[in-house]
N, C-alpha and C positions, 0 to 999 in steps of 0.2 A: 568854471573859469578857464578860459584858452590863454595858454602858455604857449608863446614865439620864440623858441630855441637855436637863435641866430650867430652862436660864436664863431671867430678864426681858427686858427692852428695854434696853439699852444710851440712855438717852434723849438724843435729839436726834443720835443718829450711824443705831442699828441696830433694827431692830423685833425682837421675841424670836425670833420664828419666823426672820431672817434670824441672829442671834447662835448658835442652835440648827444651822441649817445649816455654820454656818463653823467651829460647834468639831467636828460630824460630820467635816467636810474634813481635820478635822487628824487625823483615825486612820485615813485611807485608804491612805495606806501602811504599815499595821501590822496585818497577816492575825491571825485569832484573836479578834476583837472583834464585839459582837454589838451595834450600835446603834440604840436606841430615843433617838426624836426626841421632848420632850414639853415645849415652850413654854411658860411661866407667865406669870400676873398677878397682879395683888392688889387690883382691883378700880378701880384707875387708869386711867389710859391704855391703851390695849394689850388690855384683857380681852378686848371684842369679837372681835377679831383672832384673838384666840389660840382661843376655842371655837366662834367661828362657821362652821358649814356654808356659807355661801353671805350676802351681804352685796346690798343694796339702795343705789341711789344716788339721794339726796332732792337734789331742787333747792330754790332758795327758803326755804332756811332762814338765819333770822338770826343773826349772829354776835356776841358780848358788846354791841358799841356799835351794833347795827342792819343791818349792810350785810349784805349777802345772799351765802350762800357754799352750798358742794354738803358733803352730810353724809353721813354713813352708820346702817344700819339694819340689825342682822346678825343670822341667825335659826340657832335650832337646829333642830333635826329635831322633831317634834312640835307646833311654833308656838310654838317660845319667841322671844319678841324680844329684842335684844340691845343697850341705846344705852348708847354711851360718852357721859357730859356735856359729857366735855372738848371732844370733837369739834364739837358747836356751841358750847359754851359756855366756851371751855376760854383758859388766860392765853394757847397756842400760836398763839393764832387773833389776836393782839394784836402791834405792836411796845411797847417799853417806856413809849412817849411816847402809846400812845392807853388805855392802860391807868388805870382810872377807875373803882374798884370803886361812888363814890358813883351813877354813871349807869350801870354793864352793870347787864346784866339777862338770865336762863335763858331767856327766851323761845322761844330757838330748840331747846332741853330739850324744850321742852312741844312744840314742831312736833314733834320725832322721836316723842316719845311720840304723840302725838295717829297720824304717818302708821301706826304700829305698831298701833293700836287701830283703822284702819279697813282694814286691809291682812289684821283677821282674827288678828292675836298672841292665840292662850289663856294667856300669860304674860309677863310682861317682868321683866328683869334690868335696873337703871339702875347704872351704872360710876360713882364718886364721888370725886372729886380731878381735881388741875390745873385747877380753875374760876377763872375771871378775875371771877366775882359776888359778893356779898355781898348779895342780896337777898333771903333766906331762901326762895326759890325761890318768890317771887310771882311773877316773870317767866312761869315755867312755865305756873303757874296760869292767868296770862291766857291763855294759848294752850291753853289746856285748856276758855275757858270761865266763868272766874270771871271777876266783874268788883268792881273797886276803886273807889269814887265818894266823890266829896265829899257835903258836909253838904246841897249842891244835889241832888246825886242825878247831878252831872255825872262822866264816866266820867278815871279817870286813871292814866296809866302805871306800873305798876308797879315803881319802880325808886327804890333807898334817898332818892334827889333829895326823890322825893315822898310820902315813906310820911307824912308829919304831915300832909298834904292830904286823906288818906284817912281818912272818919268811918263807913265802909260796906262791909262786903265780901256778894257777892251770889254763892249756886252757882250754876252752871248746872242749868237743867231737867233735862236729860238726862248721867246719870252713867254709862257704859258701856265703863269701862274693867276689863281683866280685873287678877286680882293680878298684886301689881310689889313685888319684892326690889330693895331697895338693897343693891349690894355698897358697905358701907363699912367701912374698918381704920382709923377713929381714934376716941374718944370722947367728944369736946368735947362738951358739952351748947352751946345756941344763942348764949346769954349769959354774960356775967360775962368775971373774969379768965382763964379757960378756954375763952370762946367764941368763934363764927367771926370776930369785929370782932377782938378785941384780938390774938389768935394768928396767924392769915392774911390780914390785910387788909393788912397791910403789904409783903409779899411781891408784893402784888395792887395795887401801887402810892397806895397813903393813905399820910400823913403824922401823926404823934400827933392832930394836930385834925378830920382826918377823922375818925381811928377813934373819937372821941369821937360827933361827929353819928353817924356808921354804926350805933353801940351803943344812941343814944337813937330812931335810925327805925326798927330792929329791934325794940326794944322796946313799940314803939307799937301796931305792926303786931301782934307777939305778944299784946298787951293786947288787941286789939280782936277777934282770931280768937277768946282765951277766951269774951270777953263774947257776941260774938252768933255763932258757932260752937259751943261750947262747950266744946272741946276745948283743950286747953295741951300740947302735947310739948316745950317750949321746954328743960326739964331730961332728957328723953329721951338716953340713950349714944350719940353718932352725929351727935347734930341741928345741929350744927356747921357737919357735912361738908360741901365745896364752899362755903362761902360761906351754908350754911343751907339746903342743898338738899335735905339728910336730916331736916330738918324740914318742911319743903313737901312734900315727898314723906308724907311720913308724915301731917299735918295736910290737903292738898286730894287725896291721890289714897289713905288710905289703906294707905300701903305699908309693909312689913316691911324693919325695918334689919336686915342678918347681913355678919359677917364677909367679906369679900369673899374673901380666899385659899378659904377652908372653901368657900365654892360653888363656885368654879373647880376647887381640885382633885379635889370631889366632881364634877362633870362630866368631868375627863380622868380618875377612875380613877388619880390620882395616888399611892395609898396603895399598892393594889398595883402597883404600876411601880415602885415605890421598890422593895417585899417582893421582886421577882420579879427585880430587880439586883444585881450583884456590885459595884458603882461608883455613885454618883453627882456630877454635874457641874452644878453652877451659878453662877449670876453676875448681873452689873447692870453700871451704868456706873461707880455709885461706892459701895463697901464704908466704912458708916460706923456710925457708934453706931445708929442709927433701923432699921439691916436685923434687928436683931433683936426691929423693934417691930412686926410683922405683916407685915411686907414679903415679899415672895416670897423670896427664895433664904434668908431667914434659916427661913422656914416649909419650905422646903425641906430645909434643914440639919436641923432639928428630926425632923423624916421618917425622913431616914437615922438619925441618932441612935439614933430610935426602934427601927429593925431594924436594927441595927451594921452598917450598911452606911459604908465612908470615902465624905466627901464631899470634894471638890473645888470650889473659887471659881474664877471668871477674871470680874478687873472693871480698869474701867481704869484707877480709882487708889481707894487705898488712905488713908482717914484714919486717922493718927497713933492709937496706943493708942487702938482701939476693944474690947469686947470680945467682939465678933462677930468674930474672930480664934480665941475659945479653941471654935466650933462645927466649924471648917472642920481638915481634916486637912492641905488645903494652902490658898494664893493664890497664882496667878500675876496680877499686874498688869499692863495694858498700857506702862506706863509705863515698868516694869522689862527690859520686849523693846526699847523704843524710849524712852532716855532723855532723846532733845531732845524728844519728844513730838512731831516732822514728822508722821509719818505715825499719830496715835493717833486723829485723824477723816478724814483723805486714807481711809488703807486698813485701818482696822479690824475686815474680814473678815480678811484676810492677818494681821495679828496674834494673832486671835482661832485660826486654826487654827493659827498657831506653837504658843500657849499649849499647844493640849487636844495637840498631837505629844510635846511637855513632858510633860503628864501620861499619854500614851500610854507613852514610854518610860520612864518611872519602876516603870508598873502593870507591866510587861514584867519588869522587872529583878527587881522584887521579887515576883514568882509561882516 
């Protein structure tokens, strides 16, 4: 039997590629099994990881509030580049108390980008979520090059703090960056009841009256990119994403928003992995209403569906009447192997291979 060992990231215990190895482990005492290892993302966290050939280590890139942390830069074969946002930009890189959407800023986005562009990238993929910004990805921009000035023509940071300061946005001379996909899976447009202030700013540490200010410096900034830009993506599907990144991305470099799952799994060849399985097996940390809103293992489920192949979850817990329940042929929960939940971040590899032995002996029984 061929086993399709397709999970996410466990986030904050297991990286996918580790959650992938630990449910292998658990059919190693069960002959007869044929296992393909195949890692997902959804264009969050993790993407990089999961398709990069070989990964770059950037020093000197800044992190939401400034301070300077070590990044990464991940390439595919051909010169695709590969940046996760989160990685410089991202809430991870924050404790709760330094977290300030009205002052972070993508800046350290635009470093990756920018080392990627002189390092030779004929492509880049930009990863979209878990940002700790809200500043429609002017941070980037300035590290790309753009400059933001007041009505003096004096230069100013671009970060939500001071976007009403700014009467002036200036390109750079020199534009030489190659095409850039955003993988992003939500479709917030920039503003409104549905945009990046009022939906994620909170999450990103604002309180009702910031998200207020956050919505009216957004909008200024948008105002002023139509007027002497000339362009408005502010209602664009996506422009939301990250705190406005998928906006900035689109508006100073250019770039094309798509589906993030849809480019990963066209990159691993995930359609035929699925085809060419008798089983598939996926999972995350937590199975809830939103896995079946573009999130990997619910795109994953979908897959199987597609060629009646059963799918299998292992997540570590389980929200009440989801019903991303009625895709999955089973769930094993970590929770349910270990119900004081001791060991569900101590040893969550050891868990994680109980589960897939679980579903090893089940597939055994019923062949």
């Amino acid at each position: 039997m061929r086993v399709l060992i397709a999970p996410d990231k466990f986030k904050g215990s297991l990286s996918a590629r580790e959650v992938a190895a630990a449910l292998a482990a658990g059919f190693a005492h069960f002959p007869g099994f044929i296992i393909d290892c195949c890692p997902v993302a959804d264009g969050g966290e993790g993407f990089a990881e999961v398709l990069a050939a070989r990964r770059d280590t950037v020093e000197g890139i800044r992190d939401p509030i400034g301070r300077l942390v070590t990044a990464a830069c991940g390439w595919l074969e051909g010169g695709t580049a590969l940046i996760e946002m989160s990685d410089a930009s991202g809430l991870d890189r924050l404790t709760a108390q330094d977290r300030d959407p009205w002052r972070a800023s993508t800046f350290g986005t635009g470093q990756l980008i920018r080392h990627a562009s002189l390092h030779g990238a004929t492509r880049m993929l930009v990863g979209l979520g878990g940002s700790a910004t809200n500043d429609a990805g002017a941070g980037m921009a300035a590290a790309l090059g753009w400059q933001f000035l007041t009505s003096d023509g004096e230069p100013v940071d671009p970060i939500p703090a001071n976007f009403l300061a700014i009467e002036r946005i200036e390109a750079p001379e020199e534009d030489t960056l190659p095409p850039i996909v955003a993988a992003c899976d939500v479709r917030n447009p920039l503003l409104g009841p549905e945009g990046a202030s009022r939906i994620y700013a909170r999450q990103k540490g604002a309180d009702e009256r910031m998200i207020g200010f956050l919505e009216m410096a957004v909008e200024h900034l948008a105002d002023l990119v139509a007027d002497q830009i000339g362009t408005d993506h502010r209602n664009l599907p996506g422009a939301g994403a990250a705190g406005g990144l998928g906006y900035g991305l689109a508006t100073f470099c250019q770039a094309e928003l798509q589906p993030g799952f849809a480019l990963i799994a066209q990159a691993l060849r995930l359609e035929e992995r699925v085809a060419a399985s008798d089983m598939v097996i996926t999972g995350e940390g937590r199975i809830d209403a939103q896995t079946l809103n573009g999130k990997a293992p619910g795109e994953v489920a979908r897959l199987a569906k597609k060629f009646g192949k059963p799918v299998a979850a292992v997540c570590g817990e389980l929200a009440g009447g989801t019903a991303a329940t009625e895709w999955f042929d089973s769930i094993i929960t970590l929770r349910s192997l270990d119900p004081s939940g001791k060991h569900c971040f101590s040893s969550p590899a050891e868990l994680l291979a109980s589960a897939a032995a679980i579903i090893a002996r089940r597939a055994r029984e019923a062949s």
